[in-house]
C-alpha positions as CSV (number, residue, x, y, z in Angstrom):
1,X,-23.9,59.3,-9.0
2,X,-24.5,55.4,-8.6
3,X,-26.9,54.6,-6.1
4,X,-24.1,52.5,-4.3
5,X,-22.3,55.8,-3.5
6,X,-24.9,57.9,-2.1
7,X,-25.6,55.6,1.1
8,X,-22.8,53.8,3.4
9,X,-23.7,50.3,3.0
10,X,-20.5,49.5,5.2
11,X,-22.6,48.8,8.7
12,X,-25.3,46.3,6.7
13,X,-24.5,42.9,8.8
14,X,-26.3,39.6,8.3
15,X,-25.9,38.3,11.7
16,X,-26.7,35.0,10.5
17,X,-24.1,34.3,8.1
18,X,-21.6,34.8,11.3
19,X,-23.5,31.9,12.9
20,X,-23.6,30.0,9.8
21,X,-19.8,30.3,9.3
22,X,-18.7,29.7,12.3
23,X,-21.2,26.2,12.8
24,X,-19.7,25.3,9.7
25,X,-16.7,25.0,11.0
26,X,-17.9,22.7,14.1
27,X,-18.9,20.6,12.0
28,X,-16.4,20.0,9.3
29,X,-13.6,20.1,12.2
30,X,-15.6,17.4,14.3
31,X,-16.7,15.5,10.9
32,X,-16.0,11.8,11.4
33,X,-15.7,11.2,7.6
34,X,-13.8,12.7,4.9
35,X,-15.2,15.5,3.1
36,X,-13.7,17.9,0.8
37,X,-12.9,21.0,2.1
38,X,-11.4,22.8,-1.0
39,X,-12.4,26.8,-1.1
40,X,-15.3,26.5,-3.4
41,X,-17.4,23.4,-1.5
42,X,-16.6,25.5,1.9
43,X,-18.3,28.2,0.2
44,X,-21.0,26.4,-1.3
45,X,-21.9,25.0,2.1
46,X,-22.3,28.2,3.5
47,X,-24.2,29.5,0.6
48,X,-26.4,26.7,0.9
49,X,-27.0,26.8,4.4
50,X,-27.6,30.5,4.5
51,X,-30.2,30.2,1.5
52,X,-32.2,28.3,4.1
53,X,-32.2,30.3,7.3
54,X,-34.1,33.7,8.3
55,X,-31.2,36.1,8.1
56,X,-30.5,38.6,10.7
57,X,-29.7,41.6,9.5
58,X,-28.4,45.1,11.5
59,X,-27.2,48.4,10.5
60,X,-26.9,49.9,14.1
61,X,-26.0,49.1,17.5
62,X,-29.8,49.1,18.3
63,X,-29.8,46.2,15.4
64,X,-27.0,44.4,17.1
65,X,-28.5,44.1,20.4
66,X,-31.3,43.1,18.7
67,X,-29.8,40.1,16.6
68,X,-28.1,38.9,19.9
69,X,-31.3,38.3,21.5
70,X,-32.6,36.8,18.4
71,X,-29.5,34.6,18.3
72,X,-30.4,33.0,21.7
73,X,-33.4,31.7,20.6
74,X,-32.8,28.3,20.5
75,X,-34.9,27.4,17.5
76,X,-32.6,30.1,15.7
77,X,-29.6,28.1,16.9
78,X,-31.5,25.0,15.9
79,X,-32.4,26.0,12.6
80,X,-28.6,27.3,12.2
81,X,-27.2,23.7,13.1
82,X,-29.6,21.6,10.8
83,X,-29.3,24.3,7.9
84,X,-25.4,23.7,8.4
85,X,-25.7,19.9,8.3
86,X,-28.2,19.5,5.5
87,X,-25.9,22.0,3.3
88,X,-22.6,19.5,3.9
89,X,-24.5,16.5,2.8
90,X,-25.8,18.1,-0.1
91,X,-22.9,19.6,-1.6
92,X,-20.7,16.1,-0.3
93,X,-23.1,14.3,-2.4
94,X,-22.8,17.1,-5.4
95,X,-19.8,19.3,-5.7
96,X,-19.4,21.8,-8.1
97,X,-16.3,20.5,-9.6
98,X,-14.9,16.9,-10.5
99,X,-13.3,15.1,-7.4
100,X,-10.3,13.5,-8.1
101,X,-9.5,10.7,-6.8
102,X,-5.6,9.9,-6.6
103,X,-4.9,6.6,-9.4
104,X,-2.1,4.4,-9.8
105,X,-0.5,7.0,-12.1
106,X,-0.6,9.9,-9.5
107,X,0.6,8.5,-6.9
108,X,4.0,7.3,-8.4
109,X,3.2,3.6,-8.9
110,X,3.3,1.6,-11.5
């Protein structure tokens, strides 16, 4: 039996990514300039921005509790803002993938 099966992994939380994604989207609805928002740059923001926090991870109701004090910490929620910010810079400044920019041929003109 794979070590996977013998232990319910379903209850493992990181507390932190909830904060993480949900800052994210603050920011990039509230963003005054135009980012791209495509599936894999929203993704690699949040990777980003979690690889750069303390996570916060439960397994219990105990945990949870927990985690929500730990979430009002303000440095927590500090750390959770600027992690967020820092991580949409750096991947507007290097996505993954190619950005396309519409030309003359795209658009239908000639």
């Amino acid at each position: 039996m794979a070590f996977m099966d013998k232990y319910d992994f379903e209850n493992l939380k990181n507390a932190g990514e909830e904060m993480v994604v949900q800052e994210l989207g603050n920011q990039l609805e509230s963003c005054p300039i135009a980012i791209c928002m495509c599936n894999e740059c929203v993704l690699d923001m949040a990777a980003v921005a979690l690889n750069n926090i303390r996570p916060l991870y439960r397994v219990s109701l105990l945990g949870t509790l927990y985690t929500a004090t730990a979430m009002d910490e303000k440095t927590y929620a500090v750390s959770i803002k600027n992690a967020v910010s820092e991580a949409i810079e750096k991947v507007q400044k290097n996505p993954s993938h190619d950005i396309v920019e519409e030309s003359a041929d795209e658009s239908g003109e000639d």
